[in-house]
Backbone as a chain_set.jsonl record, in Angstrom:
{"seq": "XXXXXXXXXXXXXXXXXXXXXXXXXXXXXXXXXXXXXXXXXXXXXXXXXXXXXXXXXXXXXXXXXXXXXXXXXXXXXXXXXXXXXXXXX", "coords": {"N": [[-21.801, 17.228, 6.391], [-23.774, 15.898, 8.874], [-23.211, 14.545, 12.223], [-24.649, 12.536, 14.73], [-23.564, 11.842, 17.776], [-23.489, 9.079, 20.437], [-21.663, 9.359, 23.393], [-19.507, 8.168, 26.535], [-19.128, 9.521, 29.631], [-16.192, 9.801, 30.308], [-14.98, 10.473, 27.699], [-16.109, 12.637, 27.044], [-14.963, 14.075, 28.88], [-12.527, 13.996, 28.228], [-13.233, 15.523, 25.605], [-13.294, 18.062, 26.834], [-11.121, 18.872, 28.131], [-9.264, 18.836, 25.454], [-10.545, 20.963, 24.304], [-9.994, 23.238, 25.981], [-7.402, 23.363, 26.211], [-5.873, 23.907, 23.564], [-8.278, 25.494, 22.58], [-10.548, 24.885, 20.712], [-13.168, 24.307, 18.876], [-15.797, 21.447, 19.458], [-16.084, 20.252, 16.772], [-14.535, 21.037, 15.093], [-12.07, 19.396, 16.614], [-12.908, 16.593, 16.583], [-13.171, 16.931, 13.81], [-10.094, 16.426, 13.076], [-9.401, 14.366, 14.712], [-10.501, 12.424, 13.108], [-9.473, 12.929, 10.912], [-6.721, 11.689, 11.385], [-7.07, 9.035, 12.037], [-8.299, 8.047, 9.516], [-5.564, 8.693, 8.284], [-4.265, 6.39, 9.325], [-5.434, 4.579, 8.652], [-5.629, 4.499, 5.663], [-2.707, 4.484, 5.067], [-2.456, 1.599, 6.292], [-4.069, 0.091, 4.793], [-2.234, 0.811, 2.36], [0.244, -0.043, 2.783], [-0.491, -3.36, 3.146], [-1.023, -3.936, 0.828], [1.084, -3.526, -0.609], [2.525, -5.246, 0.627], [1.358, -7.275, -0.484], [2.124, -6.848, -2.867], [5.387, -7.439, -3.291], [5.262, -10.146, -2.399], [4.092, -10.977, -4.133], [5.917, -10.265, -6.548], [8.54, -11.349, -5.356], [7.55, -14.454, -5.954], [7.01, -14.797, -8.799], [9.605, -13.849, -9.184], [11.704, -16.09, -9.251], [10.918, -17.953, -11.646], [11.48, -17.209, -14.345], [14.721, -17.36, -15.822], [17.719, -15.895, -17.7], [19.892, -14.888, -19.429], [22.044, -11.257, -18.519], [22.205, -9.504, -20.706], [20.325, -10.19, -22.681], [17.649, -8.506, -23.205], [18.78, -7.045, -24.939], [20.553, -9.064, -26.684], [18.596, -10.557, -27.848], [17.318, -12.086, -29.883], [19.259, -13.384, -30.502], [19.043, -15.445, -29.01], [16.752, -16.152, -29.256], [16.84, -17.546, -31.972], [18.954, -19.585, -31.32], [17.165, -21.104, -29.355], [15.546, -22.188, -31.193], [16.822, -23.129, -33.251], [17.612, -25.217, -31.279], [15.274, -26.502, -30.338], [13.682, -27.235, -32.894], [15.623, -28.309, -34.687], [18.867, -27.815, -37.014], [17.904, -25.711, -39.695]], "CA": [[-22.431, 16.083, 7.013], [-23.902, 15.879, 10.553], [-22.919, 13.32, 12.849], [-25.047, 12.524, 16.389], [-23.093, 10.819, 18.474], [-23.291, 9.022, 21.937], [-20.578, 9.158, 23.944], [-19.776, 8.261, 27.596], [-18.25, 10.224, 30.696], [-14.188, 10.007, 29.428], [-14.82, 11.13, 26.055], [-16.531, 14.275, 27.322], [-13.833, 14.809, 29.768], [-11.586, 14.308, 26.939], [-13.053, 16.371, 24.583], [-13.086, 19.213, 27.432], [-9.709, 18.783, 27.754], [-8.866, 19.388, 24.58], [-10.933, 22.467, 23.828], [-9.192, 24.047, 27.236], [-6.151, 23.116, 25.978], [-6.371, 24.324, 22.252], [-9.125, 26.563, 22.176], [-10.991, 24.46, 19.348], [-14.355, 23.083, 19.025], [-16.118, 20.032, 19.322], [-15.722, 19.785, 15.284], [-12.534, 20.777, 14.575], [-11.208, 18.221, 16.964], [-13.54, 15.708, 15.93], [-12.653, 16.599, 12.563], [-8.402, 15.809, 13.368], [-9.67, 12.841, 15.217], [-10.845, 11.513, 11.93], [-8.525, 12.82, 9.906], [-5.735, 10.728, 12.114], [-7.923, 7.643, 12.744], [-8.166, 7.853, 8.647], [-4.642, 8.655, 7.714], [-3.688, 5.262, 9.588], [-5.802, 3.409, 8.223], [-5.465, 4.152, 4.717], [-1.519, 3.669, 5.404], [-2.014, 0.499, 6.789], [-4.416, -0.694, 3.646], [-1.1, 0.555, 1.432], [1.145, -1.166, 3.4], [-0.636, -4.163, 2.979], [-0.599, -3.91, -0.926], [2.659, -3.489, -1.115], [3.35, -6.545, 1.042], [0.874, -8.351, -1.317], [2.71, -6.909, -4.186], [6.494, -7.727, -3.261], [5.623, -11.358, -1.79], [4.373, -11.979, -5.921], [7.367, -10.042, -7.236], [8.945, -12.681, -4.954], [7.028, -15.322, -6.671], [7.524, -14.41, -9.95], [11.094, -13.8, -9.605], [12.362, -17.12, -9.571], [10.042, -18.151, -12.622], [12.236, -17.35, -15.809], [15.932, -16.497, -15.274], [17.557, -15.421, -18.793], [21.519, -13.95, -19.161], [21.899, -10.091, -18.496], [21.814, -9.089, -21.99], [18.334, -10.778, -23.193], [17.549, -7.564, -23.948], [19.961, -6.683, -26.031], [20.736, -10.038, -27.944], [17.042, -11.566, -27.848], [17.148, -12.616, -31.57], [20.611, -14.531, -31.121], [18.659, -16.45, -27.826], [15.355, -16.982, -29.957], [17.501, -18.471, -32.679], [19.735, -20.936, -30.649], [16.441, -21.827, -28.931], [14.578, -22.52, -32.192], [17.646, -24.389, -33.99], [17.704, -26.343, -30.656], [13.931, -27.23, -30.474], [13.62, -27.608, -34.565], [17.259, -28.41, -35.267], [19.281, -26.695, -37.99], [17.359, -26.317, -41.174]], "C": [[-22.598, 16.398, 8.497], [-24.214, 14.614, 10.846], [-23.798, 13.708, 14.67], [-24.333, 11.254, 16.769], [-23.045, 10.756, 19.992], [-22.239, 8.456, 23.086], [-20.19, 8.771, 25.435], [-19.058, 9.247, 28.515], [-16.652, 10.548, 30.146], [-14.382, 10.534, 28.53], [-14.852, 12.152, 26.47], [-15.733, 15.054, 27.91], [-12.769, 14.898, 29.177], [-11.599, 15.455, 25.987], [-12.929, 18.199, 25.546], [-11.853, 20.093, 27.496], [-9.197, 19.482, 26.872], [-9.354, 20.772, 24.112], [-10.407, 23.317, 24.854], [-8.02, 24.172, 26.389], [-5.706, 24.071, 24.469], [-7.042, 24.988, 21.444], [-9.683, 26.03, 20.776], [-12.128, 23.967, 20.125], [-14.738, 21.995, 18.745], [-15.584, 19.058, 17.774], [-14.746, 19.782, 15.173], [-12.18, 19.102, 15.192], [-11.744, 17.169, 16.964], [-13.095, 15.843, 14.336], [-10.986, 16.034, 12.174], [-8.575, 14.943, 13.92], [-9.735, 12.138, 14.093], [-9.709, 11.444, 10.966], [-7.124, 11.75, 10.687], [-6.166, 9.563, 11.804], [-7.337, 7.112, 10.319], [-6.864, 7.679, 7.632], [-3.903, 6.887, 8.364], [-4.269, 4.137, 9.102], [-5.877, 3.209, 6.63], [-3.831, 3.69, 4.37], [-1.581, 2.508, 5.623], [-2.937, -0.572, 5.551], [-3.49, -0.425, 2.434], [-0.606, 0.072, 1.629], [1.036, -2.535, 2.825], [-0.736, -4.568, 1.542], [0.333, -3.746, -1.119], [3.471, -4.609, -0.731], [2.704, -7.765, 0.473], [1.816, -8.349, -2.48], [3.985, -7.289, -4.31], [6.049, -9.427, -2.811], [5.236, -12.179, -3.99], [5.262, -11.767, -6.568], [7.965, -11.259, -6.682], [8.82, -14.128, -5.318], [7.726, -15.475, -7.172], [8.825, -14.275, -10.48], [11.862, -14.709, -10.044], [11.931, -17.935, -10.85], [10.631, -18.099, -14.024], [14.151, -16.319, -15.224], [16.539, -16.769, -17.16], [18.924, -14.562, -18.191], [21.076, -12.444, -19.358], [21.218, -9.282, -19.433], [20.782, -9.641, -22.859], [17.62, -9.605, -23.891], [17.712, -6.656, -25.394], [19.84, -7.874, -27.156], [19.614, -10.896, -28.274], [17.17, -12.4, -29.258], [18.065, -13.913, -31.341], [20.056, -16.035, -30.249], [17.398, -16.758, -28.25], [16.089, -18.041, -30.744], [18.231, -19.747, -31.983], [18.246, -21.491, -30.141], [15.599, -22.797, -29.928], [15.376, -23.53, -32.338], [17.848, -25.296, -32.593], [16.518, -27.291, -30.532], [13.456, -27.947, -31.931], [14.698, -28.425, -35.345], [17.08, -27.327, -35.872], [18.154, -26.672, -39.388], [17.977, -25.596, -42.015]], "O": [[-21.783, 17.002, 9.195], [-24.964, 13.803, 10.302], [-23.635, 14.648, 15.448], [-24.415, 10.107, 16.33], [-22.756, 11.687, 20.744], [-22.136, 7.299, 23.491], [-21.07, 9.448, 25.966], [-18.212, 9.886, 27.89], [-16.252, 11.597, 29.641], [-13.647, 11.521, 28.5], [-13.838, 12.85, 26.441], [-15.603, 16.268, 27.751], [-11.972, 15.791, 29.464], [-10.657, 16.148, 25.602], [-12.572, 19.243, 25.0], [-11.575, 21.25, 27.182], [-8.69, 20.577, 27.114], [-8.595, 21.592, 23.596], [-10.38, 24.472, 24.427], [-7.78, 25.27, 25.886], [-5.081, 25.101, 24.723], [-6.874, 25.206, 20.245], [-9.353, 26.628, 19.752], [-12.245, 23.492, 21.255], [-14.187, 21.381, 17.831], [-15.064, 17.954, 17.612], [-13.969, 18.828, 15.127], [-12.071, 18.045, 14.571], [-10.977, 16.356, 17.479], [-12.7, 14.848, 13.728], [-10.728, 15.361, 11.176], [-7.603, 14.216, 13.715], [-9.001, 11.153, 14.018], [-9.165, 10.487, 10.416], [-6.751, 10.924, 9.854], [-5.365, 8.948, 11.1], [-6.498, 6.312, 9.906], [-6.83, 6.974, 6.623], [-3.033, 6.349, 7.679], [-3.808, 2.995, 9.091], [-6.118, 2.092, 6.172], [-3.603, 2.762, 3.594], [-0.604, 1.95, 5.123], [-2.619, -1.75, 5.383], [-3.666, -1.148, 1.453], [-0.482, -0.825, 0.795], [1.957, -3.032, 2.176], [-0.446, -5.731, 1.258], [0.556, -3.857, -2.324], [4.529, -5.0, -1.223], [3.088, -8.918, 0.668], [2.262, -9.358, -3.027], [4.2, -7.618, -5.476], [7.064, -10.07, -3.079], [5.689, -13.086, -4.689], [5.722, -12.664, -7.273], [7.967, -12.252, -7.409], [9.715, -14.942, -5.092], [8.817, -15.973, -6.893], [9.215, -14.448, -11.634], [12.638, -14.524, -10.982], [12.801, -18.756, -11.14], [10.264, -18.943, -14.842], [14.486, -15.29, -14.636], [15.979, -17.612, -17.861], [19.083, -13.918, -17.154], [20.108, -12.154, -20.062], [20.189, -8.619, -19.303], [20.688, -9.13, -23.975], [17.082, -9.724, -24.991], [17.131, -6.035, -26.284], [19.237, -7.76, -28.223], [19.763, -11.908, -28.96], [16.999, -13.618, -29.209], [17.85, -15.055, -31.748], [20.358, -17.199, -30.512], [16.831, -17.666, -27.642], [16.066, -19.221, -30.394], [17.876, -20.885, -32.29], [18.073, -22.604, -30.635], [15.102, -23.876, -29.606], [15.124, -24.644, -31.877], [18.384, -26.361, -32.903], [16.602, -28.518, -30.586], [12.941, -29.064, -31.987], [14.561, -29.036, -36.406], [16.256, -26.414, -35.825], [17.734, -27.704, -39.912], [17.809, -25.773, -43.222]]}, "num_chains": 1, "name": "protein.A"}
C-alpha cells in the first residue's frame, strides 16, 4: 500500500530525528509507528471485552445459586424438586 501524507514542520523534524538516530527510513518508522499506534488500540478494544464480559459474569452470577455438588447429585435435586412441585406420587 502507498500512503501520501501531509504533515507539518514537527513531524518532519521528528521523523529526521529518528532516521539520524536509528538509521531507518521514512517507512520503516512509519511502519513501527503504526504498528504501536495499532497494538494499543487493539489492546484497548480487548480490554474492553473483557470488562463487558466479567461485568455479565457478574450479572449472571447471582442468578441461580445451587449446593456444591449439583453436579454430582443432580437427579437426587431434580427429584426432591419434582416431588415438591407435584407432591409424592
Amino acid at each position: 500500500m502507498r500512503i501520501n501524507a501531509r504533515l507539518d514542520d514537527s513531524y518532519e523534524r521528528k521523523f529526521q530525528l529518528v532516521q539520524q538516530r536509528e538509521r531507518k527510513n521514512r517507512s520503516d518508522i512509519l511502519k513501527e509507528a503504526l504498528d504501536s499506534y495499532f497494538a494499543i488500540k487493539l489492546r484497548q478494544d480487548e480490554d474492553e471485552a473483557l470488562a463487558k464480559n466479567q461485568k455479565l459474569l457478574q450479572m449472571l452470577g447471582g442468578i441461580m445459586s445451587a449446593p456444591a455438588d449439583s453436579s454430582v447429585n443432580y437427579k437426587k435435586y431434580v427429584k426432591g424438586y419434582l416431588d415438591e412441585k407435584f407432591g409424592h406420587r
